[in-house]
C-alpha positions in Angstrom: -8.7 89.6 43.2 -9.5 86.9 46.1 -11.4 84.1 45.5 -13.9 85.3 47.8 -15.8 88.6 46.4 -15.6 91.4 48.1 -19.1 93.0 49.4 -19.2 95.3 46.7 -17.8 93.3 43.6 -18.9 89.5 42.1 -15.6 87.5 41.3 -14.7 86.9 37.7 -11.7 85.3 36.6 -8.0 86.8 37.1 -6.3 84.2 34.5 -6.9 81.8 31.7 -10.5 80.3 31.2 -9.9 76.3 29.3 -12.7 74.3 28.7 -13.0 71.0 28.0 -14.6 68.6 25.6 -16.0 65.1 25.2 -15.8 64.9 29.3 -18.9 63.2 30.0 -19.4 59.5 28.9 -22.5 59.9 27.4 -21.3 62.0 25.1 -18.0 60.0 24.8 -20.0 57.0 24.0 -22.7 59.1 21.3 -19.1 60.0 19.6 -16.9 56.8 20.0 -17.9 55.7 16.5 -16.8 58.6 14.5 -13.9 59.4 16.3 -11.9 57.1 13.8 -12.7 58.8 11.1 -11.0 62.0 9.5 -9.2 64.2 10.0 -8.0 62.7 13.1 -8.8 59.0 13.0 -8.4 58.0 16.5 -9.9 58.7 19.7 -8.5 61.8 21.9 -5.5 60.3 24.1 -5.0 64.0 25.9 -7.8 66.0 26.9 -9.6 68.4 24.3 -9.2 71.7 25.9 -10.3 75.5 24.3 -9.9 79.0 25.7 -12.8 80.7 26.8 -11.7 84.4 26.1 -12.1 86.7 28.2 -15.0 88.8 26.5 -17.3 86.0 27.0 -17.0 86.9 31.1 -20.4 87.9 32.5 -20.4 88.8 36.3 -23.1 87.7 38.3 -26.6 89.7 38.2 -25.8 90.3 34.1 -28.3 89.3 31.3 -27.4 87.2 28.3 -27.8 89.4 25.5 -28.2 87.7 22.0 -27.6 89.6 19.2 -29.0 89.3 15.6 -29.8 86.2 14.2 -29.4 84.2 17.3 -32.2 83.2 18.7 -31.5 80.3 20.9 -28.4 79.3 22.8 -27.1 75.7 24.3 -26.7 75.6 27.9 -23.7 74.6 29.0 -23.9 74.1 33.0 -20.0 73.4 34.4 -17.7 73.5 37.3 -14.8 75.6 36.7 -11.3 74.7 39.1 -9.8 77.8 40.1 -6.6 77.6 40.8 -4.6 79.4 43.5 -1.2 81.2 44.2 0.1 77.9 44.9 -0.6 76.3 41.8 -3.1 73.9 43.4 -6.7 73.7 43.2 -8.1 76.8 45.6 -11.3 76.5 45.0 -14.6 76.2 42.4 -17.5 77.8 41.0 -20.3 76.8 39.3 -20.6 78.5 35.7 -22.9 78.3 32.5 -20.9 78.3 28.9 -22.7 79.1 26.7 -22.8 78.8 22.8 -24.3 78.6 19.8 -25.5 75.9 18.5 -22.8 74.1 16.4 -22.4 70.4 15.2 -19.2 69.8 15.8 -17.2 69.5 18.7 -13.4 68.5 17.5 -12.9 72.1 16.5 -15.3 74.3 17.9 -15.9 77.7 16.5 -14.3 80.6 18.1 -17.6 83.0 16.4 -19.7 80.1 18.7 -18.4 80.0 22.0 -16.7 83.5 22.3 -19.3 85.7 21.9 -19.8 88.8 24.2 -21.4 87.7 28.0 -21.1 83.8 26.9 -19.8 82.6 29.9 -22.0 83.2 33.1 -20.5 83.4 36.4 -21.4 83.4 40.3 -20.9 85.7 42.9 -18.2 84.0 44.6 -16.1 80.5 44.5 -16.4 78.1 46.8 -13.3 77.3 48.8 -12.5 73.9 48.8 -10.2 70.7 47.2 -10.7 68.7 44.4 -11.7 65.4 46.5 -14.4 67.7 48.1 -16.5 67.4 45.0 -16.3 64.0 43.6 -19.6 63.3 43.8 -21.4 66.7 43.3 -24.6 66.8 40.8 -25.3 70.3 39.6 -29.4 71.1 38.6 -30.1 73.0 35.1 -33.7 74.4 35.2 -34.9 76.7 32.8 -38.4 79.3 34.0 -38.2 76.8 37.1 -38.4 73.4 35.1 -35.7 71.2 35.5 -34.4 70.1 32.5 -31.3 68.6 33.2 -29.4 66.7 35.8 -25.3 66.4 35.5 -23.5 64.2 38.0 -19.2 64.1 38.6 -19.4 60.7 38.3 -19.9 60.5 35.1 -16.8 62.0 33.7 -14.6 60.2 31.5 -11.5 61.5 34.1 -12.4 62.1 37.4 -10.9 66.0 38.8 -7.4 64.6 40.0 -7.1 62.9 36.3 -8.0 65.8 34.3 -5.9 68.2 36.0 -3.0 65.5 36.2 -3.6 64.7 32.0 -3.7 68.4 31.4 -0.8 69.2 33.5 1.3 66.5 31.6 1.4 68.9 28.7 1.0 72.4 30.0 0.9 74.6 33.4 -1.7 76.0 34.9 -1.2 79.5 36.6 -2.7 81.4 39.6 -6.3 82.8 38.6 -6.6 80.2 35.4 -9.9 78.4 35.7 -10.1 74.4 33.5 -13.7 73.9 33.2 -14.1 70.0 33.7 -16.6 70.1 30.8 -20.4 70.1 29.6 -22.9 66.9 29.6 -25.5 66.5 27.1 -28.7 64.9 26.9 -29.4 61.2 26.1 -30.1 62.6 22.0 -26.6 64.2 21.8 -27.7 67.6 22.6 -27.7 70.5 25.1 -30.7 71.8 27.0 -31.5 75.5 25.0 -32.6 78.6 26.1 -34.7 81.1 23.6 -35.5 84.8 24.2 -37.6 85.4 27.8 -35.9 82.0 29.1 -34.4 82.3 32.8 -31.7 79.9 33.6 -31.0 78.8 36.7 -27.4 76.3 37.6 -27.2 75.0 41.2 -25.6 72.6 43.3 -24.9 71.6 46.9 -22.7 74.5 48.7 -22.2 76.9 45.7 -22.9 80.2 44.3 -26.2 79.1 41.8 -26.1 81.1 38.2 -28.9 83.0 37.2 -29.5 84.2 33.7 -31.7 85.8 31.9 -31.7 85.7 27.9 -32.5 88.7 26.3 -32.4 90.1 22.8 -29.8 93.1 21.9 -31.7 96.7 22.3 
């Protein structure tokens, strides 16, 4: 599938979805102290990466359904890097990954971030490089409020690093996406959304993602 959706069908990934942890500093810094303890003892010298499976993919225009028992979710507002038939960066697209709220984040659980429609996507990517977003800041509002701000410049590796530290241990293909990461709020946690909630991720040039949380029928 192109990067660019056709009239009739929103894009959705044609690879490998990797997310990443512990990307932002704030969340770096909230962390710092306990990252000498067990079981690893030291802080990460590699980037923390996870597979977002492909299940969780939910095409533009879908509603989050939760099912039983849930009844909030974290927000997870991102930029994922697409990358292209050449092996380079082809492009980007906002999306929101979405989980359950969990209190660790060395090992995150596969039953919290894999669930069915828990990663929402845009209609299309935006075509671009990796330099053309350094200093992007992408808007998290929830029923219109905004309720969270996330700026580039705050990663702990800027977009040539991370893909450079990831690519010193393994190789991205045509169609993967590497999610650069969530940010979380100055208390350690995500924005949530609850039953009813529409959420709304935006930025500067790109496809926004709109979502509406709904329980299971």
């Amino acid at each position: 599938m192109p990067l660019i959706r056709t009239h009739h069908q929103p894009w959705q990934p044609q690879g490998t979805v990797y997310g990443t942890l512990l990307s932002f500093r704030r969340e770096w810094d909230l962390w710092s102290s306990r990252m000498t303890q067990e079981p690893h003892k030291a802080a990460p010298q590699a980037p923390v990466l996870y597979v977002k499976t492909a299940n969780t993919f939910s095409p533009a225009g879908q509603d989050l359904l939760l099912e039983d028992g849930v009844t909030e979710v974290d927000i997870g507002a991102t930029l994922g890097l697409v990358i292209g038939g050449d092996g380079q960066v082809a492009g980007a697209a906002l999306m929101n990954d979405w989980s359950v709220p969990h209190a660790s984040y060395y090992r995150p659980p596969v039953k919290f971030r894999c669930r069915d429609g828990f990663l929402a996507l845009p209609e299309q990517v935006t075509v671009g490089q990796v330099q053309d977003w350094a200093a992007l800041q992408i808007a998290v509002r929830r029923n219109g409020d905004l309720v969270q701000t996330i700026d580039l410049c705050e990663l702990m590796r800027d977009l040539p690093e991370l893909l450079a530290d990831v690519g010193e241990f393994m190789t991205l293909q045509p169609g993967d996406v590497l999610m650069i990461g969530t940010d979380c709020l100055p208390d350690g946690q995500r924005p949530r959304a609850k039953l009813g909630d529409r959420v709304e991720i935006s930025a500067p040039g790109f496809a926004t993602v709109s979502t509406h949380v709904k329980g299971q029928a």
